[in-house]
Structures are given as structure tokens and as C-alpha cells.
C-alpha atoms as one frame of an Amber mdcrd trajectory, in Angstrom:
protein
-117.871  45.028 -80.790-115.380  42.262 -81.936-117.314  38.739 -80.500-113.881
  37.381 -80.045-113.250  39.547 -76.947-116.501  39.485 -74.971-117.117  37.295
 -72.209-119.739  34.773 -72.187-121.086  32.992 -69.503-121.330  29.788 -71.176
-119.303  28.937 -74.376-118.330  25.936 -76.551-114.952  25.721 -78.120-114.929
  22.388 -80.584-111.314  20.890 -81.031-110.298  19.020 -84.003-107.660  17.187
 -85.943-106.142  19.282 -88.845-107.821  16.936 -91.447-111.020  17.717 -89.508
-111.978  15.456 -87.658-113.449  16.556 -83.731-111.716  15.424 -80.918-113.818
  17.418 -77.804-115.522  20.243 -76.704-114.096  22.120 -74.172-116.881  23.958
 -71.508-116.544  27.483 -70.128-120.030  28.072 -67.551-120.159  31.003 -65.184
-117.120  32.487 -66.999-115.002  29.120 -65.918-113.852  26.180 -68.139-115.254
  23.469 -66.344-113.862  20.922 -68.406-113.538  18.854 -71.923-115.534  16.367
 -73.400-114.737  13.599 -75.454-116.467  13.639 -78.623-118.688  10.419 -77.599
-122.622  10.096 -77.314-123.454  11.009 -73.970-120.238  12.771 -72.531-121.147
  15.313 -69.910-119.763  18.266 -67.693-121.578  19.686 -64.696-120.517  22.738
 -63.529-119.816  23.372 -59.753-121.093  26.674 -59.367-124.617  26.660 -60.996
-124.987  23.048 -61.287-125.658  23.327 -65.131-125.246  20.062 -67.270-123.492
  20.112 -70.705-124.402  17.048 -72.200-122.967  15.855 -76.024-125.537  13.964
 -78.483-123.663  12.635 -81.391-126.095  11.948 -84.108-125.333  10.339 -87.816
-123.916  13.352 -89.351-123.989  16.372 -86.648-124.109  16.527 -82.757-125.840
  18.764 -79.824-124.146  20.455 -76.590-127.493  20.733 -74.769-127.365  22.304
 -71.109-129.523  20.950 -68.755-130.527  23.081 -65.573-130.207  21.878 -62.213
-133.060  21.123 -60.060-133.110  24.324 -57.993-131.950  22.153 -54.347-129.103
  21.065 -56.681-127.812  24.198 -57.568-127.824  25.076 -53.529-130.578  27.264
 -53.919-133.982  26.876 -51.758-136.936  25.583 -53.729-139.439  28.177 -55.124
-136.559  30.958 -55.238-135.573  32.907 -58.054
């Protein structure tokens, strides 16, 4: 299977300048691009369907997209459901 073609529910696509230096990171969550983030400590994206938040930790010499899962009355479902 060619990984260029399947769909993934969440995906990070990193943009940069041709002499290589990032720019963003764009945000696809529940098969949706929910956005871009600058590339800047702390820059975040929360998507509107699951309530998922990408957050962006540049450190010295590499960074993190970590994705933070809503509380479960944030993502609009009751408490103690699956």
C-alpha cells in the first residue's frame, strides 16, 4: 500500500523555506485540516469535531506536535461514556 494515498485521521504536514528552514505545521484531525501553526513555542489548534489539541513545543534543536485529548464534556460527549 503506497502511505502517500491512505487517509489518516490525524496528520502533520511541516512547511519550510527551500534553504530549510520551518515555517508551520499544517493539522488534518478527523480527516479535516483544521488549521496551520506557526512554528512558535506554544502554537495550538483544537479541532471542532473531537475537541483534540495539537499543541507545538519548540525545543533547542527539535520540536513536538503533541495532541492533547479533550475532557470528555468538552468533546460533547457525556462523562463516563466511551
Amino acid at each position: 500500500m503506497d502511505r502517500l494515498t491512505k487517509k489518516y485521521k490525524t496528520d502533520y504536514r511541516v512547511n519550510s523555506l527551500s534553504n530549510g528552514v520551518i515555517i508551520s505545521v499544517e493539522v488534518t484531525c478527523c480527516n479535516r485540516h483544521i488549521g496551520e501553526m506557526h512554528y512558535k513555542d506554544g502554537e495550538s489548534r483544537k479541532c471542532p469535531l473531537c475537541g483534540m489539541v495539537h499543541q507545538l513545543i519548540v525545543q533547542h534543536n527539535h520540536f513536538h506536535i503533541r495532541p492533547i485529548a479533550a475532557a470528555a464534556d468538552e468533546a460533547g460527549m457525556p462523562e463516563g461514556s466511551s
